[in-house]
Jmol script that loads the backbone (N, CA, C; Angstrom):
load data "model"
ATOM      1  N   UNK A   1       0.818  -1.186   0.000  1.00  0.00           N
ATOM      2  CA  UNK A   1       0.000   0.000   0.000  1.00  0.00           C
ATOM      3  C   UNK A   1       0.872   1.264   0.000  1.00  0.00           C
ATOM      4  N   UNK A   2       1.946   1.185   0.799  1.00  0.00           N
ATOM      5  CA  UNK A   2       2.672   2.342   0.914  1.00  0.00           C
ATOM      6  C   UNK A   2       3.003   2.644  -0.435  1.00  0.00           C
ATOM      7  N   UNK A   3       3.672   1.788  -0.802  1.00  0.00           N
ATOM      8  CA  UNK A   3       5.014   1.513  -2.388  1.00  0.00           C
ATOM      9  C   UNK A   3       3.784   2.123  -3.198  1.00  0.00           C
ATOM     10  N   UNK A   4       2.090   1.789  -3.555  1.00  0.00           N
ATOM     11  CA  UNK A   4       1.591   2.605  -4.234  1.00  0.00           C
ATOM     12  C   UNK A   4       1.453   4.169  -4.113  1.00  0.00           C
ATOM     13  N   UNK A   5       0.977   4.126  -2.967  1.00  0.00           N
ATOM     14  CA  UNK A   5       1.122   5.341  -2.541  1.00  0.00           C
ATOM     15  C   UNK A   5       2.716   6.940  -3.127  1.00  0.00           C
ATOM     16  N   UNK A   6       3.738   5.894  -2.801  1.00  0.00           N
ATOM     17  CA  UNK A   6       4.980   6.022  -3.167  1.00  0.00           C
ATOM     18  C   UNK A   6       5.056   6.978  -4.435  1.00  0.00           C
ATOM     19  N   UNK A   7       4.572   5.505  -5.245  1.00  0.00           N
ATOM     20  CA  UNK A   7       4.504   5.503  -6.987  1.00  0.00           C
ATOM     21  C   UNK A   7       3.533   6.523  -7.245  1.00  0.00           C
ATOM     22  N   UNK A   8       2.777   6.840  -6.958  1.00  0.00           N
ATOM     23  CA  UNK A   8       1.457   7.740  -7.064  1.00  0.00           C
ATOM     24  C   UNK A   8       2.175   8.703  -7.141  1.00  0.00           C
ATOM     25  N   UNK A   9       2.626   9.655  -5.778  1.00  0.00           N
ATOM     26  CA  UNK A   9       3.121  10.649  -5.811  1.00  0.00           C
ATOM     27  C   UNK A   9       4.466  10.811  -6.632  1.00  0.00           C
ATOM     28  N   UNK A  10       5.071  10.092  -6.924  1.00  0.00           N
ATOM     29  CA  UNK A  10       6.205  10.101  -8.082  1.00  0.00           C
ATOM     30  C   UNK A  10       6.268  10.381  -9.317  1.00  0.00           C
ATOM     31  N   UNK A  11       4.591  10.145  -9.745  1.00  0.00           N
ATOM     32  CA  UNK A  11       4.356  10.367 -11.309  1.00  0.00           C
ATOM     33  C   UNK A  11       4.130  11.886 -11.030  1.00  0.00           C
ATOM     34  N   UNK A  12       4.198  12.461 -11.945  1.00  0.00           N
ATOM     35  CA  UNK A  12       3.571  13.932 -13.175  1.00  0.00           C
ATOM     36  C   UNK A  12       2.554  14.247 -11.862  1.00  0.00           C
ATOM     37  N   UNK A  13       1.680  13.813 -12.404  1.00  0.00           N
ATOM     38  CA  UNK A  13       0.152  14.340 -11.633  1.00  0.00           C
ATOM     39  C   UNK A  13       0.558  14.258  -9.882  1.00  0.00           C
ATOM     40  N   UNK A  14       1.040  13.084  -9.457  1.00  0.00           N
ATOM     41  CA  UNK A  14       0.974  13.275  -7.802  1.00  0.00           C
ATOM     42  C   UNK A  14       1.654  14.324  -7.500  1.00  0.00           C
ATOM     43  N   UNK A  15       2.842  14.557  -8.452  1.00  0.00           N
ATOM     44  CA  UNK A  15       3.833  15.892  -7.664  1.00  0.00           C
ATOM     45  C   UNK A  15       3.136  17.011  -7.811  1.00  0.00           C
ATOM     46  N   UNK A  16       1.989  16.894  -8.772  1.00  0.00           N
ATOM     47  CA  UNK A  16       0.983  18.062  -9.193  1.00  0.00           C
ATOM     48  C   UNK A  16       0.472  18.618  -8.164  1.00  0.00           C
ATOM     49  N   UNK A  17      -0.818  17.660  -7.582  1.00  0.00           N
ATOM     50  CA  UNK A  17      -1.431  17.418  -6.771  1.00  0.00           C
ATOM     51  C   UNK A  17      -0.912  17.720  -5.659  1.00  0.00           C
ATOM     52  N   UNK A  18       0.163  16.764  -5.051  1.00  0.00           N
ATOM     53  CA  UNK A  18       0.550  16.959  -4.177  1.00  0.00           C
ATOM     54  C   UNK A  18       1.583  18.528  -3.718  1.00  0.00           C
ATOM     55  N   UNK A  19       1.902  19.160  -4.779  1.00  0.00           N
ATOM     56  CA  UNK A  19       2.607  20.509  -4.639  1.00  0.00           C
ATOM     57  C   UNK A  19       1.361  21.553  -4.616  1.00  0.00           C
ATOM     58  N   UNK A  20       0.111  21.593  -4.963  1.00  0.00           N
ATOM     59  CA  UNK A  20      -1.145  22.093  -4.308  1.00  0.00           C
ATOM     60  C   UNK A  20      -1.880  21.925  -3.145  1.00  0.00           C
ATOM     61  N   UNK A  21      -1.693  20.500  -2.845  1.00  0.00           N
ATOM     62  CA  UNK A  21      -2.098  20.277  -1.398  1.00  0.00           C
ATOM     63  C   UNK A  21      -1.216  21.418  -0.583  1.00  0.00           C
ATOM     64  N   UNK A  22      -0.009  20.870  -1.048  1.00  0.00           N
ATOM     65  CA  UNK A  22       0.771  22.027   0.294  1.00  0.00           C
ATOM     66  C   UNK A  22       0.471  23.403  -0.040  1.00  0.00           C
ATOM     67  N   UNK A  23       0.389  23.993  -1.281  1.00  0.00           N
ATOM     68  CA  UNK A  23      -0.036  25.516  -1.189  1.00  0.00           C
ATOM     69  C   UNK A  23      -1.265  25.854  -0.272  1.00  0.00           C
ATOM     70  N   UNK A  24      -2.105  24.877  -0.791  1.00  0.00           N
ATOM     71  CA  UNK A  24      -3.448  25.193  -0.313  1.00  0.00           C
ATOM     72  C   UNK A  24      -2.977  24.955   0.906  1.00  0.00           C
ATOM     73  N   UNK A  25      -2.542  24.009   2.145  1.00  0.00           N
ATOM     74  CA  UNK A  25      -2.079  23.838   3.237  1.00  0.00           C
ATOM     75  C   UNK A  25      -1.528  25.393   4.105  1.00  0.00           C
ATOM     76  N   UNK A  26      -0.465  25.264   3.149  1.00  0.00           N
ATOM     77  CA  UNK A  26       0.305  26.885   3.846  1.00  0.00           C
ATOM     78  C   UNK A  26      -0.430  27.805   3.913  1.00  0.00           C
ATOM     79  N   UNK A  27      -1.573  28.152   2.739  1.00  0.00           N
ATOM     80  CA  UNK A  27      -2.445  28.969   2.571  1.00  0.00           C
ATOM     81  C   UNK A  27      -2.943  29.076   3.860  1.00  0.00           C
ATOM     82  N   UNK A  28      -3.837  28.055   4.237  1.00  0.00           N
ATOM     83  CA  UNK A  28      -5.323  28.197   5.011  1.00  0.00           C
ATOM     84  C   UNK A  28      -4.105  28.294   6.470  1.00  0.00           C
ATOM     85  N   UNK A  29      -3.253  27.818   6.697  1.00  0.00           N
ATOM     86  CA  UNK A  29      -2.057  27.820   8.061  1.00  0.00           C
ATOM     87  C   UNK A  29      -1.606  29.384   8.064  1.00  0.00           C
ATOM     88  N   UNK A  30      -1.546  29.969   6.967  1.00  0.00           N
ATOM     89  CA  UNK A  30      -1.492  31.357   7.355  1.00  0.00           C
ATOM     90  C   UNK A  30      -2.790  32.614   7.508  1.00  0.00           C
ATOM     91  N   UNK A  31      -3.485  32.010   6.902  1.00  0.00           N
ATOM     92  CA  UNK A  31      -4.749  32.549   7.084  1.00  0.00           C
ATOM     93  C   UNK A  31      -5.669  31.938   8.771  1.00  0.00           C
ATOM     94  N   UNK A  32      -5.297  31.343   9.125  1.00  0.00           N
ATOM     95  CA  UNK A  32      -5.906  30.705  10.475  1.00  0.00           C
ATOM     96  C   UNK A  32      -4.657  31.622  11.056  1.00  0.00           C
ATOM     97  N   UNK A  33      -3.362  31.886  10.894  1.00  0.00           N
ATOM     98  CA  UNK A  33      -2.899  32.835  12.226  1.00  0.00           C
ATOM     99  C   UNK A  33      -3.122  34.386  12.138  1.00  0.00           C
ATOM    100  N   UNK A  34      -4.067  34.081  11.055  1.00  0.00           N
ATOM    101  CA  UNK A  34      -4.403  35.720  11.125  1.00  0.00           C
ATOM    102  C   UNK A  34      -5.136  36.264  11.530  1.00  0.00           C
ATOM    103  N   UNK A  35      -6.451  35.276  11.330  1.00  0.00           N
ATOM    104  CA  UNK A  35      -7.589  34.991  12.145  1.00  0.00           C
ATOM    105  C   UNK A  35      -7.427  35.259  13.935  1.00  0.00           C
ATOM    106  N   UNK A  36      -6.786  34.390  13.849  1.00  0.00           N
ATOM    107  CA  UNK A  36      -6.537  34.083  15.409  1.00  0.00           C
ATOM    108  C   UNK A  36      -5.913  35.288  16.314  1.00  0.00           C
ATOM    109  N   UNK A  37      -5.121  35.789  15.452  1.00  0.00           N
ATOM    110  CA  UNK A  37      -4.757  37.183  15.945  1.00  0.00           C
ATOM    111  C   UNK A  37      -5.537  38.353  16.065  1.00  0.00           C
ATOM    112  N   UNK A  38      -6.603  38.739  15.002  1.00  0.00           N
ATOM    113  CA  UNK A  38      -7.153  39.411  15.043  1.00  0.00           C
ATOM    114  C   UNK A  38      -8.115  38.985  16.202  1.00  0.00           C
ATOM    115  N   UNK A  39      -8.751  37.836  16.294  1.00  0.00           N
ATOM    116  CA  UNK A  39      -9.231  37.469  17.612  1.00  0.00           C
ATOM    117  C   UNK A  39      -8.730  37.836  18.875  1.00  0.00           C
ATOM    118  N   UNK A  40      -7.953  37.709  19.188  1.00  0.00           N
ATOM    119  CA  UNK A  40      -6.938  37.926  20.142  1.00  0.00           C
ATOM    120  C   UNK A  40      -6.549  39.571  20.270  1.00  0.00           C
ATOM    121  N   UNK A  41      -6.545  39.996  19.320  1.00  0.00           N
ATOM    122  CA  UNK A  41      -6.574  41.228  19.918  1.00  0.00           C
ATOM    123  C   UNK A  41      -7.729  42.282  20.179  1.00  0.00           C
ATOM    124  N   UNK A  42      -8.899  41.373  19.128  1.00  0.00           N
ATOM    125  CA  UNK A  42     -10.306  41.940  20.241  1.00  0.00           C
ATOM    126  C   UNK A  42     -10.647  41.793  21.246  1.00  0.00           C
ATOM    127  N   UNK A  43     -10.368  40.555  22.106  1.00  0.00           N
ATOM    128  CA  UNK A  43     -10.441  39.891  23.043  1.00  0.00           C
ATOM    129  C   UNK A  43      -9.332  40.797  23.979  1.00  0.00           C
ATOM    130  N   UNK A  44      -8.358  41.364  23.684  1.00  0.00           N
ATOM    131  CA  UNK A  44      -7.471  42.496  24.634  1.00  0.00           C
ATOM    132  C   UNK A  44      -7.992  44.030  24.104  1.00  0.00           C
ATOM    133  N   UNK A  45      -8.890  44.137  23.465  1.00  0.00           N
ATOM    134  CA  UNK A  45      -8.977  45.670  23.460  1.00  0.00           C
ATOM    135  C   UNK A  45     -10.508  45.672  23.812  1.00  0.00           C
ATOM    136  N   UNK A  46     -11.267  44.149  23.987  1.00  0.00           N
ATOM    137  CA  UNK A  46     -12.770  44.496  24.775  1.00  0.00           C
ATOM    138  C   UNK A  46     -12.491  44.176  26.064  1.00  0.00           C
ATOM    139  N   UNK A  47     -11.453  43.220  27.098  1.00  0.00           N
ATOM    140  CA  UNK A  47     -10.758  43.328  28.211  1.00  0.00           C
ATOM    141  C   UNK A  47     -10.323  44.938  28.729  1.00  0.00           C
ATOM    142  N   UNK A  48      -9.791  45.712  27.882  1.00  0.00           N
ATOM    143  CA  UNK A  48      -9.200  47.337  28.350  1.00  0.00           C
ATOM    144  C   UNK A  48     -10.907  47.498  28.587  1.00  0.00           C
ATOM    145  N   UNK A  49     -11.590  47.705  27.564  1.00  0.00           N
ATOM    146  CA  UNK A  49     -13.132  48.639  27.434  1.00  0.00           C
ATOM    147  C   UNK A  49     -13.694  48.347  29.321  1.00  0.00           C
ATOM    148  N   UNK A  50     -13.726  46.708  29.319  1.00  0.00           N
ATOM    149  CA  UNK A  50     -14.654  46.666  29.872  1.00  0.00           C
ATOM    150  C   UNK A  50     -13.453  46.578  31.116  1.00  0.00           C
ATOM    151  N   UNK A  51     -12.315  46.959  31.050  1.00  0.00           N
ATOM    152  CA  UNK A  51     -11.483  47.815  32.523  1.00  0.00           C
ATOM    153  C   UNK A  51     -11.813  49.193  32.588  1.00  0.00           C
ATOM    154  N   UNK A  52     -12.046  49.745  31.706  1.00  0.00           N
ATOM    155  CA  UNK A  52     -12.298  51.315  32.076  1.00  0.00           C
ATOM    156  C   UNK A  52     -13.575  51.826  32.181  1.00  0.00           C
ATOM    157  N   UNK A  53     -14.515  50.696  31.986  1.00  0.00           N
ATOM    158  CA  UNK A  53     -15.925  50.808  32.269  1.00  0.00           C
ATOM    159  C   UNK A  53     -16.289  50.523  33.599  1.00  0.00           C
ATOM    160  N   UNK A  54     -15.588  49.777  34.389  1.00  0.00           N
ATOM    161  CA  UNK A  54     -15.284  49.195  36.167  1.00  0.00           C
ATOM    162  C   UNK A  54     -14.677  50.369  36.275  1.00  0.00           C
ATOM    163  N   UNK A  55     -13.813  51.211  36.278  1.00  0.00           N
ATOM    164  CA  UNK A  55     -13.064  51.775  36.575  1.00  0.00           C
ATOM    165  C   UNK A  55     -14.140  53.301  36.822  1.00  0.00           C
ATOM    166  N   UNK A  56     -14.530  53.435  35.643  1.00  0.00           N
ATOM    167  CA  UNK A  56     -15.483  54.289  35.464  1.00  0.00           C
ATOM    168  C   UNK A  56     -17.387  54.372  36.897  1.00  0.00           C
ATOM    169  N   UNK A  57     -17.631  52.985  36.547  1.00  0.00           N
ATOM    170  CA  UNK A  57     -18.762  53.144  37.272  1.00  0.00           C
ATOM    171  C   UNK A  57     -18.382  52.950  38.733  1.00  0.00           C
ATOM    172  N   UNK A  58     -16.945  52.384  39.085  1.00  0.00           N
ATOM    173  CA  UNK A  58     -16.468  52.721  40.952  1.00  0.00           C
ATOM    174  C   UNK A  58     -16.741  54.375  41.176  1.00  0.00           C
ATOM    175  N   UNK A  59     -15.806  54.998  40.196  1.00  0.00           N
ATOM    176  CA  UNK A  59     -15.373  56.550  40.330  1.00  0.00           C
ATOM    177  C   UNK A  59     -16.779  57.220  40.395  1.00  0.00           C
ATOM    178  N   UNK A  60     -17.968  56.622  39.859  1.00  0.00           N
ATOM    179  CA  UNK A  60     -19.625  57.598  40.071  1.00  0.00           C
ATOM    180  C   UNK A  60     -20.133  56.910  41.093  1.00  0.00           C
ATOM    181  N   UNK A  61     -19.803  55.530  41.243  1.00  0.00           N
ATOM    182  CA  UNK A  61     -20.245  54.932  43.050  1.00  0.00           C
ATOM    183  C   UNK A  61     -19.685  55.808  43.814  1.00  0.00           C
ATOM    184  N   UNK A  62     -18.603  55.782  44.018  1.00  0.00           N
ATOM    185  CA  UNK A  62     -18.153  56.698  45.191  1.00  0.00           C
ATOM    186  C   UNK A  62     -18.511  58.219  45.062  1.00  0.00           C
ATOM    187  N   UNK A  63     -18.565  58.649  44.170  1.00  0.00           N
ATOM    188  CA  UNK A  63     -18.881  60.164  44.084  1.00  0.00           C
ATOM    189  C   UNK A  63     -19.997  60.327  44.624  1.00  0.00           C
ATOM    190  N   UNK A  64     -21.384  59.348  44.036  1.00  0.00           N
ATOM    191  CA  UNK A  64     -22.588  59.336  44.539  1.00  0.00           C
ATOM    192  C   UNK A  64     -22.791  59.148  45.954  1.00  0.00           C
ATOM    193  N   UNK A  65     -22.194  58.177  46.658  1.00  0.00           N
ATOM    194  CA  UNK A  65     -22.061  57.610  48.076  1.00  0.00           C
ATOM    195  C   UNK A  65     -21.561  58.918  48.716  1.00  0.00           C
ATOM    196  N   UNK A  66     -20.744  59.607  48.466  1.00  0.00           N
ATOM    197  CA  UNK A  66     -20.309  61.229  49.363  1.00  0.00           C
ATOM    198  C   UNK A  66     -21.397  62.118  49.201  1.00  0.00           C
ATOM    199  N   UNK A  67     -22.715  61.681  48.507  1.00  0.00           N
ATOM    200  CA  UNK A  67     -23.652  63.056  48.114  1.00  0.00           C
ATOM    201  C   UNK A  67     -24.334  62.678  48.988  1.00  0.00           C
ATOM    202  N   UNK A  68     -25.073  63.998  49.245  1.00  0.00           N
ATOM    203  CA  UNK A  68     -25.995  64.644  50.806  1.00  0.00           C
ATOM    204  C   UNK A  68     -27.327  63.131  50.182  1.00  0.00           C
ATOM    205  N   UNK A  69     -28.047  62.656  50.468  1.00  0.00           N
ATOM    206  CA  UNK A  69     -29.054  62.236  50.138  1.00  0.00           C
ATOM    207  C   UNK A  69     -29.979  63.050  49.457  1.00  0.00           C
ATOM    208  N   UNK A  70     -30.124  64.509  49.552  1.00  0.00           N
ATOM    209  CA  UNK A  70     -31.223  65.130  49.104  1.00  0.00           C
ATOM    210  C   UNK A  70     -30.734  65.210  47.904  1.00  0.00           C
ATOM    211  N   UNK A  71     -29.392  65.622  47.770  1.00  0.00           N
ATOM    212  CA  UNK A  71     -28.839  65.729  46.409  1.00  0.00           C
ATOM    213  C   UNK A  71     -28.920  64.430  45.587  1.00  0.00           C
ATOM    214  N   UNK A  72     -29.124  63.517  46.039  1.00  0.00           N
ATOM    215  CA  UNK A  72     -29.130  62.467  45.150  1.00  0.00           C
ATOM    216  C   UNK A  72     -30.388  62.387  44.665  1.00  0.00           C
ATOM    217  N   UNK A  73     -31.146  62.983  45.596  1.00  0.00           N
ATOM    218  CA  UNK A  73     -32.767  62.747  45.294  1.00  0.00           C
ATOM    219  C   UNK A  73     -33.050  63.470  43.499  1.00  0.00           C
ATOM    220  N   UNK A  74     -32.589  64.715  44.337  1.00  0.00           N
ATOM    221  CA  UNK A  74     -32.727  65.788  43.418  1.00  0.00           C
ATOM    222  C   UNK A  74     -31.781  65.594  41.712  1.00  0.00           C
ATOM    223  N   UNK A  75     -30.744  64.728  41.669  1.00  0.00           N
ATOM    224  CA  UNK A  75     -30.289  64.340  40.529  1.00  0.00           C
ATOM    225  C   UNK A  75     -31.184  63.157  39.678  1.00  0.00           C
ATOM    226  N   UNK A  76     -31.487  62.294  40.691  1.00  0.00           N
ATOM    227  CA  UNK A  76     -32.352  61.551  40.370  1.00  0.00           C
ATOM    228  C   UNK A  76     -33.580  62.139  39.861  1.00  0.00           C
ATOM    229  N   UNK A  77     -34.404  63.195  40.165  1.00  0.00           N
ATOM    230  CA  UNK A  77     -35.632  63.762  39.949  1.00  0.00           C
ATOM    231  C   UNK A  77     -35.427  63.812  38.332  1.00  0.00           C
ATOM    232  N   UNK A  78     -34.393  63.994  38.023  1.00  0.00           N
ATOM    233  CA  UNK A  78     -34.237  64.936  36.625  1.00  0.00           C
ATOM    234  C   UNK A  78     -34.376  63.881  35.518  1.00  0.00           C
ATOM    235  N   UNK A  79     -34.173  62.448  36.087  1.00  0.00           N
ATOM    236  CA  UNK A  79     -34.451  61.341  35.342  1.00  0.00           C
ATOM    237  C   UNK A  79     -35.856  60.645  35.147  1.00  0.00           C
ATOM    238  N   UNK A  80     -36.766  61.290  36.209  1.00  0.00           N
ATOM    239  CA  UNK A  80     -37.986  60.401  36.129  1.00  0.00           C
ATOM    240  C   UNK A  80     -38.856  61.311  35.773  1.00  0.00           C
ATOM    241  N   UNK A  81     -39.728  60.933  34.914  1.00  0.00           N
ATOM    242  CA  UNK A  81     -41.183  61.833  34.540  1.00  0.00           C
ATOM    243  C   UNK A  81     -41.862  61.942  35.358  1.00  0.00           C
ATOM    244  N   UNK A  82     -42.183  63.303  35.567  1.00  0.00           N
ATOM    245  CA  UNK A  82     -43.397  63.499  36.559  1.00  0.00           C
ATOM    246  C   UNK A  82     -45.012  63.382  36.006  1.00  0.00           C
ATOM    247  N   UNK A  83     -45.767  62.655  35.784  1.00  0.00           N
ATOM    248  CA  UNK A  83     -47.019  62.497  35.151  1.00  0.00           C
ATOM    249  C   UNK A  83     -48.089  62.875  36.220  1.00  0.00           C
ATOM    250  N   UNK A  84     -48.025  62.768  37.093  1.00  0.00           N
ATOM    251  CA  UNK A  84     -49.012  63.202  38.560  1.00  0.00           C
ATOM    252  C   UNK A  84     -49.240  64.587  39.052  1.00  0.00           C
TER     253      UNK A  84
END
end "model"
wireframe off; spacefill off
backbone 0.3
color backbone group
């Protein structure tokens, strides 16, 4: 089985064949690390987002938590419809 195998790729056509397999091979092997990279670096620039979005809603927790209560009331007012 091998020895055909062998002979196969030895003629005209297998070295054909077989010198496309590998293009096409290298092809899709460089195109999958490109992929993968670009993955990878969405995956580190939606990691930053969603650090400076924590970062962000601590810095209005605490700001809010130091306000008088009335003042919070009163910021809050400005968000809700008064229909009554």
């Amino acid at each position: 089985m091998l020895t055909a195998i062998l002979a196969w790729l030895s003629s005209r056509f297998g070295r054909t064949v077989a010198t496309w397999a590998a293009a096409v091979a290298t092809a899709m092997a460089i195109y999958w690390r490109i992929y993968e990279s670009g993955r990878s670096a969405e995956r580190a620039a939606e990691a930053q987002r969603d650090a400076e979005t924590i970062t962000k809603r601590t810095t209005i927790d605490e700001a809010v938590d130091r306000m008088p209560n009335a003042d919070v009331r009163n910021q809050l007012r400005k968000w809700v419809r008064n229909d009554g």
